[in-house]
C-alpha positions as CSV (number, residue, x, y, z in Angstrom):
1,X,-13.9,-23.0,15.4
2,X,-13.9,-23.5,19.3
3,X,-12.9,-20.5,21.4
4,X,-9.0,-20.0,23.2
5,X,-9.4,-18.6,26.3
6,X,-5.8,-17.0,27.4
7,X,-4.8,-15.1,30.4
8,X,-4.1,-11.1,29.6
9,X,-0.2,-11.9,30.8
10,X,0.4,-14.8,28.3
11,X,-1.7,-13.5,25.7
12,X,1.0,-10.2,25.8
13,X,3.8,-12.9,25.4
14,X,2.5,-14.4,22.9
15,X,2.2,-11.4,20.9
16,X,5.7,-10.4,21.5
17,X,7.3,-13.6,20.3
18,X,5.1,-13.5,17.0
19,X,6.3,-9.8,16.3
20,X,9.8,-10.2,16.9
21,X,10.0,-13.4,14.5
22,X,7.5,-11.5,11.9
23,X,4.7,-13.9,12.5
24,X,2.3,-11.0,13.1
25,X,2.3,-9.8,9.4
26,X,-0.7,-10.8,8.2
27,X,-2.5,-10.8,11.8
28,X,-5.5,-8.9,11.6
29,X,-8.4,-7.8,14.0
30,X,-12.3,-7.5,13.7
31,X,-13.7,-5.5,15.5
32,X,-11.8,-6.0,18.6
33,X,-11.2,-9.8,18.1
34,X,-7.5,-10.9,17.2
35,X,-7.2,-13.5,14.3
36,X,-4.6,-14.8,13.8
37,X,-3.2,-15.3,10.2
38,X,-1.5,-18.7,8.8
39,X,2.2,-17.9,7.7
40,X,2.2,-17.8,4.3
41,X,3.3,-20.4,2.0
42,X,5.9,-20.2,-0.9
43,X,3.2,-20.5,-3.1
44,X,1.0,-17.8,-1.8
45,X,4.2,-15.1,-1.4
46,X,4.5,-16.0,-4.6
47,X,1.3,-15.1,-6.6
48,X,1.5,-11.7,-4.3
49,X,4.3,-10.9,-5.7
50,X,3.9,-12.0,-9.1
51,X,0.2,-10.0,-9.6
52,X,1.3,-7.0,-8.0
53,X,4.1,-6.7,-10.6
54,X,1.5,-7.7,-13.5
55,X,-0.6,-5.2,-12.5
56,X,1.1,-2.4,-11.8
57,X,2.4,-2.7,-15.3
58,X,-1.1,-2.6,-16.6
59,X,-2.3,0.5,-14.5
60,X,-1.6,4.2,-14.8
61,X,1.6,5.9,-13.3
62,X,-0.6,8.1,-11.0
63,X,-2.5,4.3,-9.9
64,X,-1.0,2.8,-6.7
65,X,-0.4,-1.0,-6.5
66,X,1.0,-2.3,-3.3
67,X,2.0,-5.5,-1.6
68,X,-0.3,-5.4,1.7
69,X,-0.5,-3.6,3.8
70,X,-3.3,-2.6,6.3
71,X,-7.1,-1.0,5.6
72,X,-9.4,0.4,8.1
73,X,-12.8,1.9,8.5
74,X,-11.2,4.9,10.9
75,X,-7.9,7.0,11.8
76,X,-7.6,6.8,15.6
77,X,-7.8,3.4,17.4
78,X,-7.2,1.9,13.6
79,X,-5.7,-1.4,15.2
80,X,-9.2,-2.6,16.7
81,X,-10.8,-2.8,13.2
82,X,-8.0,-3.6,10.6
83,X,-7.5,-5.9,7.2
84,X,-4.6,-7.2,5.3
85,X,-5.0,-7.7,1.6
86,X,-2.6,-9.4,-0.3
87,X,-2.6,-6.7,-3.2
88,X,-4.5,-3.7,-3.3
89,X,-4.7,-1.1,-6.4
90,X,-5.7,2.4,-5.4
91,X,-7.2,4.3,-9.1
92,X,-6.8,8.2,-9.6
93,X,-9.1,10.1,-7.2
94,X,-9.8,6.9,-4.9
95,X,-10.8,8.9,-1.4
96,X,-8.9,6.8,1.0
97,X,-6.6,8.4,3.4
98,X,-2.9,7.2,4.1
99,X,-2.1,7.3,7.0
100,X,1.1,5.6,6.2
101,X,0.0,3.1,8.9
102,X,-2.9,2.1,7.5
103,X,-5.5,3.6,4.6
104,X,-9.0,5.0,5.9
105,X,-10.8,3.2,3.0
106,X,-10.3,0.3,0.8
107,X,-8.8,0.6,-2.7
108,X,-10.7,0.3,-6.2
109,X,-9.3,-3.1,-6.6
110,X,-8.0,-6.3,-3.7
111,X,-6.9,-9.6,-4.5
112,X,-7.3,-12.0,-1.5
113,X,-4.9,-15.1,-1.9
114,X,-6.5,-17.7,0.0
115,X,-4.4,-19.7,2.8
116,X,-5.9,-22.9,4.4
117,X,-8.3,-21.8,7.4
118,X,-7.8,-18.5,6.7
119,X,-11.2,-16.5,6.4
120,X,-10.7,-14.3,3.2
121,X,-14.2,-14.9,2.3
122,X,-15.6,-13.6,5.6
123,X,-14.0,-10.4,4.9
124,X,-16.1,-9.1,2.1
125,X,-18.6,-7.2,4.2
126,X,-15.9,-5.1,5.4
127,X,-14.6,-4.4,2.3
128,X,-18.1,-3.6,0.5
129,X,-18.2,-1.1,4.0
130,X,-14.4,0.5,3.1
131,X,-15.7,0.7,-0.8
132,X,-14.1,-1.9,-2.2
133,X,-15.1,-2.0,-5.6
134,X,-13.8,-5.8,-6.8
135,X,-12.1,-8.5,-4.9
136,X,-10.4,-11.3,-6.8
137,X,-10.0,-14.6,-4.3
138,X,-7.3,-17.1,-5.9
139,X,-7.8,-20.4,-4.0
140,X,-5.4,-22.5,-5.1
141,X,-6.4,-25.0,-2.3
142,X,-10.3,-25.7,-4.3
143,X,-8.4,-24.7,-7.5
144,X,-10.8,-22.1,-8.5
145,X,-10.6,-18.1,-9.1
146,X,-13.4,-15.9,-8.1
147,X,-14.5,-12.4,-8.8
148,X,-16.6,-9.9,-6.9
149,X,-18.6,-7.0,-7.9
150,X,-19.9,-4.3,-5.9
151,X,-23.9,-4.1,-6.2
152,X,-25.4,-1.3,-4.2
153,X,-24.0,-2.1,-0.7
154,X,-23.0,-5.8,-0.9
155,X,-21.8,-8.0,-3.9
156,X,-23.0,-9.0,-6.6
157,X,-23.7,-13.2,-7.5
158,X,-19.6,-13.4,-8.2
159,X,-18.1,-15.4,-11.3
160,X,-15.8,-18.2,-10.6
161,X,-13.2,-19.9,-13.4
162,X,-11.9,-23.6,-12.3
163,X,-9.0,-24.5,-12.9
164,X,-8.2,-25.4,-16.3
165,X,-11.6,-24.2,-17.5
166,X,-11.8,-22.3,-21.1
167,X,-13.6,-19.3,-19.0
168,X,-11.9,-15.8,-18.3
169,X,-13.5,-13.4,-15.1
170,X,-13.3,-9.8,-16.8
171,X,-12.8,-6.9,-14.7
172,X,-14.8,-3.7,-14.5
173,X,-12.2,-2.1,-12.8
174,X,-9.1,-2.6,-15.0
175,X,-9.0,-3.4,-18.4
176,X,-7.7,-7.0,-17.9
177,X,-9.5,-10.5,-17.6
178,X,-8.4,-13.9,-15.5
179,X,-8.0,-17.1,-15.6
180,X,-7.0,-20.2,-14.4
181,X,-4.1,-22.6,-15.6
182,X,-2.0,-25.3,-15.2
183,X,1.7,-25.1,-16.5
184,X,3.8,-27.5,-17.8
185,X,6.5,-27.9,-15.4
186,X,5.1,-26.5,-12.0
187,X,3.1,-27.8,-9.8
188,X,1.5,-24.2,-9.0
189,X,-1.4,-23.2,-10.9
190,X,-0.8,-19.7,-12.4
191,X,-3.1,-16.8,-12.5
192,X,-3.4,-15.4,-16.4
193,X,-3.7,-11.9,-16.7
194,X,-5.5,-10.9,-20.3
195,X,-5.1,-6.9,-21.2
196,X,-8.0,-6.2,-22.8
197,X,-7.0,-3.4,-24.9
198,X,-3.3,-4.5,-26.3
199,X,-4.0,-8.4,-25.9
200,X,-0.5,-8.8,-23.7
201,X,-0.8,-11.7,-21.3
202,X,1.3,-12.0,-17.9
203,X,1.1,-15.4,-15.6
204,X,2.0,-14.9,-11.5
């Protein structure tokens, strides 16, 4: 991806516009670099929505689920080194810090719904360093689902389930499994959420 080069002036502008039309939500910086974020689709506000509800029905009372929001590796001068999930499950005893900004430290559990060009993939190492324990990527564009696993320090060789495919990604985090399916009468592929205690089943 080639390099935009923009005066400091401009670049202040720029920033202004996106934040007072709420372009900036999902804007994001790496260690000092600014990325910006594709607005999200329909489609992607969506299955947000639709799997934070699913599983903060499956979780404890004392377990916080949220709808993004922003995790970093420090408290002070947070906004040089920040990430956005798209859902985040915090487990009882989980030491991240809320700072009501942002949390010090990732949650137990992070689903990722991938945009086209965005980078979700590239974000793992950060997570793994916040201790992230899973991530779940739904990529509706490749029409695939893929789980991560901590192993040591990185991640483990994840599991992916196609679209369609008799194959479920089980969670060591939460007792639930995923797949992949297509519904009759929408175009949108929906995420199926398996309790594995109970047997209920939720779509998003």
């Amino acid at each position: 991806m080639p390099k935009v080069m923009i005066c400091s002036t401009e670049w202040k502008e720029i920033l202004r516009k996106r934040r007072a039309l709420g372009h900036d939500r999902k804007d994001e910086v790496w260690n000092g670099v600014y990325f910006m974020a594709p607005d999200p689709t329909n489609s992607h506000q969506y299955k947000v929505m639709g799997l934070a509800f699913i599983l903060k029905q499956i979780v404890s009372s004392d377990t916080l689920v949220q709808a993004g929001g922003n995790v970093s590796d420090r408290k002070k001068g947070w906004k040089l080194n920040f990430r956005c999930p798209d859902v985040m499950v915090f487990l009882p005893g989980n030491p991240a810090e809320d700072c009501e900004t942002h949390y010090v430290g990732g949650p137990d559990f992070l689903v990722e719904v991938v945009s086209p060009g965005d980078r979700s993939e590239k974000k793992l190492g950060f997570y793994a360093s916040v201790g992230v324990r899973e991530v779940l990527l739904v990529d509706q564009g490749k029409a695939r689902i893929t789980l991560y696993k901590r192993d040591g320090e990185g991640w483990a060789e994840p599991a992916t389930a196609k679209l369609d495919e008799d194959s479920r990604l089980q969670s060591d985090v939460l007792p639930v499994s995923f797949s992949f399916q297509s519904v009759a009468g929408d175009k949108r592929p929906h995420v199926f959420v398996r309790h594995l205690i109970d047997g209920r089943i939720w779509d998003a």
